[in-house]
N, CA, C and O atoms as CSV, one atom per row, in Angstrom:
chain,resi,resn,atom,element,x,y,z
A,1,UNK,N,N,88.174,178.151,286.545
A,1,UNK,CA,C,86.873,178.789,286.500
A,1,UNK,C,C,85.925,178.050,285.564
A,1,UNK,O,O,84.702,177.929,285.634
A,2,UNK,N,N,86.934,177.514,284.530
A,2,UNK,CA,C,85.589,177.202,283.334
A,2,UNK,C,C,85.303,175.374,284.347
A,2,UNK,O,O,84.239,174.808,284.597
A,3,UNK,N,N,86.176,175.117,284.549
A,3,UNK,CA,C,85.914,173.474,285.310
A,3,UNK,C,C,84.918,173.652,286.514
A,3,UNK,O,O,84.330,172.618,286.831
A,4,UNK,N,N,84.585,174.936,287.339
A,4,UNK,CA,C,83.970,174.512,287.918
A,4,UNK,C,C,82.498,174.891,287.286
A,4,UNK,O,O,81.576,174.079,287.377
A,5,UNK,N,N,82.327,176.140,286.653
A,5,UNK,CA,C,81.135,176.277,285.555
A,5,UNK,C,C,80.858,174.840,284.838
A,5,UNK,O,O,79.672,174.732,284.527
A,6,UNK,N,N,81.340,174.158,284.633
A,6,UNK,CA,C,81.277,172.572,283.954
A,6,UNK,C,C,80.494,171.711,285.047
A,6,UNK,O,O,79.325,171.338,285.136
A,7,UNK,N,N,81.682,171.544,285.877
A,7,UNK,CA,C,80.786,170.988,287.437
A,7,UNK,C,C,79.624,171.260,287.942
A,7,UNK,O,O,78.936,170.507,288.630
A,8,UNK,N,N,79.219,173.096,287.378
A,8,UNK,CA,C,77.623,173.368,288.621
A,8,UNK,C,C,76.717,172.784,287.446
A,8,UNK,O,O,75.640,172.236,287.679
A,9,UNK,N,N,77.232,172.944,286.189
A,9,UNK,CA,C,76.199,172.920,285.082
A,9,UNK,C,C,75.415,171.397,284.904
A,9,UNK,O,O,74.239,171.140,284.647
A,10,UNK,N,N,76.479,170.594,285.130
A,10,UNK,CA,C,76.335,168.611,285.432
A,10,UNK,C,C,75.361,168.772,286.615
A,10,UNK,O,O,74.400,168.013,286.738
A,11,UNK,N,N,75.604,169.710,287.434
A,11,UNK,CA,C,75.216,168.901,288.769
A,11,UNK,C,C,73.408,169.807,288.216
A,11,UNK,O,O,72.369,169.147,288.216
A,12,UNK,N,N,73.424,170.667,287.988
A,12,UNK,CA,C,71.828,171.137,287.637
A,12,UNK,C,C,71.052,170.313,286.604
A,12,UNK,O,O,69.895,169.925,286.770
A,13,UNK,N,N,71.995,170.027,285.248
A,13,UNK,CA,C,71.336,169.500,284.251
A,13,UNK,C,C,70.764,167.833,285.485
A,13,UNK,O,O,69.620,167.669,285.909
A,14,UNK,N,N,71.798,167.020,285.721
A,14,UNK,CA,C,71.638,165.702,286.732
A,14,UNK,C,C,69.992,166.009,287.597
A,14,UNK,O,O,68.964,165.332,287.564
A,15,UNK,N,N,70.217,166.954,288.132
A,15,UNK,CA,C,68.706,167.546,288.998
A,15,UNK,C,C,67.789,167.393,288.321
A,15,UNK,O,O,66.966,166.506,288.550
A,16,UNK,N,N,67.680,168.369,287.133
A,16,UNK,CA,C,66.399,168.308,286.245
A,16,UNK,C,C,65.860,167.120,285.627
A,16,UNK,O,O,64.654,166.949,285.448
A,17,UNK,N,N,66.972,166.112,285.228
A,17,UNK,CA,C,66.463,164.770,284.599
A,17,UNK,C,C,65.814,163.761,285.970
A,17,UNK,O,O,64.861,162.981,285.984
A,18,UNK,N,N,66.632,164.104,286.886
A,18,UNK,CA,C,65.966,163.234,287.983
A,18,UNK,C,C,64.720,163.458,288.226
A,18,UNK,O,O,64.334,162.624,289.044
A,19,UNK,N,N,63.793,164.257,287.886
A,19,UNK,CA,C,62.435,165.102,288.012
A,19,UNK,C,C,61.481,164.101,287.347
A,19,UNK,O,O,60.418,163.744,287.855
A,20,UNK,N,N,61.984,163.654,286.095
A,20,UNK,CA,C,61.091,163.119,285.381
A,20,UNK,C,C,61.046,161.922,285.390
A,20,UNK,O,O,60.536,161.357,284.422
A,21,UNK,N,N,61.531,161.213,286.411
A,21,UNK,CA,C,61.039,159.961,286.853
A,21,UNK,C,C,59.543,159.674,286.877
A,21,UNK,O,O,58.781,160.638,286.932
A,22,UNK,N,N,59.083,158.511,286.845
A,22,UNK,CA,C,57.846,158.286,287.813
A,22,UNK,C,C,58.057,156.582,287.869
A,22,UNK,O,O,58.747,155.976,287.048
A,23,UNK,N,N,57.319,155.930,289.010
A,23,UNK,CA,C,57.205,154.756,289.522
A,23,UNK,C,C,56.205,153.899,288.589
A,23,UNK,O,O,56.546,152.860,288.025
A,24,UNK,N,N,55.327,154.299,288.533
A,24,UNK,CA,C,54.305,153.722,287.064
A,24,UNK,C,C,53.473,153.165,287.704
A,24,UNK,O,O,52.783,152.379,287.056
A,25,UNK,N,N,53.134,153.310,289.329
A,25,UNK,CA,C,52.367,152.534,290.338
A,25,UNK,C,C,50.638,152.420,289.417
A,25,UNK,O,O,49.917,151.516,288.993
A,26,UNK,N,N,50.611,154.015,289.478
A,26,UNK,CA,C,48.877,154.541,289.360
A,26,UNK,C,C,48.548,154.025,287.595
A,26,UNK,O,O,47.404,153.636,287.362
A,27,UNK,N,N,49.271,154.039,286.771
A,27,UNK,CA,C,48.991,153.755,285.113
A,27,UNK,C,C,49.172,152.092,285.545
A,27,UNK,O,O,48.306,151.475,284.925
A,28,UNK,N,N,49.750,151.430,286.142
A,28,UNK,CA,C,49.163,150.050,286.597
A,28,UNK,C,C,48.185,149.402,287.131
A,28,UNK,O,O,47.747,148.291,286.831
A,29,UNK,N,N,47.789,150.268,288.090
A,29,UNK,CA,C,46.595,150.271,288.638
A,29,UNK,C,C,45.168,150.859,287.852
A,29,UNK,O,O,44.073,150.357,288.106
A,30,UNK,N,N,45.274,151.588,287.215
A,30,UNK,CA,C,44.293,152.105,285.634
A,30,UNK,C,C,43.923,150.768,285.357
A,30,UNK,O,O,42.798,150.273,285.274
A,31,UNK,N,N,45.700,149.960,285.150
A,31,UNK,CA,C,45.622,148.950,283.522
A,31,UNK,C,C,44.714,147.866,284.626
A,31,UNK,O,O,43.646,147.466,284.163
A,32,UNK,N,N,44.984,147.514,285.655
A,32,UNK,CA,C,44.264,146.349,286.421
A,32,UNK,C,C,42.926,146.757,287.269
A,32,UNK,O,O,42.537,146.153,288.268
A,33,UNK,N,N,42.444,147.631,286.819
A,33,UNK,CA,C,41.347,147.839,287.439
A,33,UNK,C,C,40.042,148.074,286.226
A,33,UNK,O,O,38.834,148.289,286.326
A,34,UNK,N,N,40.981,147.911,285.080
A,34,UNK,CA,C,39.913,148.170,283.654
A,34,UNK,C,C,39.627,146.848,283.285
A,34,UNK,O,O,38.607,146.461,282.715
A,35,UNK,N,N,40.846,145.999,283.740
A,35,UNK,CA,C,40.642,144.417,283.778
A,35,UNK,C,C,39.756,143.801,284.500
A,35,UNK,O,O,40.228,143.755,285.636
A,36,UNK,N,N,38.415,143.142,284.473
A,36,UNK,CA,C,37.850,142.652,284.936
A,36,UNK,C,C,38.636,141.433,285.635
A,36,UNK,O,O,38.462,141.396,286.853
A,37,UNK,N,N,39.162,140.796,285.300
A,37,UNK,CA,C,40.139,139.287,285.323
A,37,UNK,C,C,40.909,139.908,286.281
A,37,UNK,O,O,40.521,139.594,287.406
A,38,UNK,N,N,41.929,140.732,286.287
A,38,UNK,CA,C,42.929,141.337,287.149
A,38,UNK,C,C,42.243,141.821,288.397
A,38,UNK,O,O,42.752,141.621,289.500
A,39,UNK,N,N,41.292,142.347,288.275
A,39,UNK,CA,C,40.979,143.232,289.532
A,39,UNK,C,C,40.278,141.931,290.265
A,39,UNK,O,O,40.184,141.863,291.491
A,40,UNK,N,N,39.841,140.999,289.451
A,40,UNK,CA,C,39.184,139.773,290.944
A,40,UNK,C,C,40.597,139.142,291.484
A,40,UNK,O,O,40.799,139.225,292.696
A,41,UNK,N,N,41.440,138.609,290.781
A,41,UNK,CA,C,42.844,138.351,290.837
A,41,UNK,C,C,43.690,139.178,291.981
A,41,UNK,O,O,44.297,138.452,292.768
A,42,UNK,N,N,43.788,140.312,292.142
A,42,UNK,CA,C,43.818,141.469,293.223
A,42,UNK,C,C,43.017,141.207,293.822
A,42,UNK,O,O,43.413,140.284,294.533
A,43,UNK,N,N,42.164,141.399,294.007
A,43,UNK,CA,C,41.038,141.079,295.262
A,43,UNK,C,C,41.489,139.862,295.710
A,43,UNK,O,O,41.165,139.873,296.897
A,44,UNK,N,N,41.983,138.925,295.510
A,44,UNK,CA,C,41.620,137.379,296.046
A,44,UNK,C,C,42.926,137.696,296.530
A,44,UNK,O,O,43.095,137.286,297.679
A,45,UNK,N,N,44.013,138.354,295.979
A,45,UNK,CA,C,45.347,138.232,296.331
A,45,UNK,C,C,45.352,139.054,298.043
A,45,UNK,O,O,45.722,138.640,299.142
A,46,UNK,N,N,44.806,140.248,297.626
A,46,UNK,CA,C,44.719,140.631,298.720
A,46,UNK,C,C,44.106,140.341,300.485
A,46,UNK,O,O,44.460,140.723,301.600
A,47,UNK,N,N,42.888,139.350,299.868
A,47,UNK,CA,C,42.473,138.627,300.544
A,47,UNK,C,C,43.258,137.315,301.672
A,47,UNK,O,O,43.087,136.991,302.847
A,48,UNK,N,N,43.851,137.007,300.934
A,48,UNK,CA,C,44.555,135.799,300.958
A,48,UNK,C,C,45.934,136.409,301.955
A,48,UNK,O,O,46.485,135.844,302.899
A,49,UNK,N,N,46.215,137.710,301.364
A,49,UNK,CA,C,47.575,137.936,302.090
A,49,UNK,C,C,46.960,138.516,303.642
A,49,UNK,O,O,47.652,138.277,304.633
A,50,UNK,N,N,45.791,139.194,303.793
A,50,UNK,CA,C,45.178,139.595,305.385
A,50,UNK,C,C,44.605,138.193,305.621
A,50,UNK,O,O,43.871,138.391,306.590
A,51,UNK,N,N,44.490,136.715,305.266
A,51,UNK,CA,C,44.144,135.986,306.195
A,51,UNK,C,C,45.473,135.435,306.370
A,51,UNK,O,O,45.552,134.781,307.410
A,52,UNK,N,N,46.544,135.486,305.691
A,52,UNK,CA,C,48.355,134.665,306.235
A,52,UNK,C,C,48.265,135.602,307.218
A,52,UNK,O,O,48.412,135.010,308.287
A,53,UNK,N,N,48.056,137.053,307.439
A,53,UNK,CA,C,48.178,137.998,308.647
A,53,UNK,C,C,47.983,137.748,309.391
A,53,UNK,O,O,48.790,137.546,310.298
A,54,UNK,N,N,46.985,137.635,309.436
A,54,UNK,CA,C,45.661,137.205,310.914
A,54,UNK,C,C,46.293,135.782,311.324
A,54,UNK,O,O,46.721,135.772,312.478
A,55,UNK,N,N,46.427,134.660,310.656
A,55,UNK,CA,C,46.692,133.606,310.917
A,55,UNK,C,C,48.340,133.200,311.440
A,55,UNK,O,O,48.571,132.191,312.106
A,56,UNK,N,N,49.193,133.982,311.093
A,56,UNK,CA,C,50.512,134.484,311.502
A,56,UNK,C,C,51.014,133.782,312.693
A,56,UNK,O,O,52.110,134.080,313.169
């Protein structure tokens, strides 16, 4: 009884920490878009990767 009370308790605490992930996409995108330098850098990158597209 107490082993499986042990087991549900891992498997809830495991749940809750998985929650507080995040990817860090959007606080990157903040940091390169406050960048003048970065955001033309992005732009050109992006540029560059829809004309390899097109040109494909």
């Amino acid at each position: 009884m107490k082993m499986r009370l042990l087991i549900i308790m891992i498997v809830f605490l495991q749940l809750g920490f998985s929650q507080e992930r995040t990817c860090g996409k959007d606080e990157k995108m903040k940091e390169i878009m406050s960048n003048p330098i970065l955001k033309k850098n992005m732009k050109i990158d992006k540029l560059n990767l829809k004309l390899n597209i097109i040109n494909y």
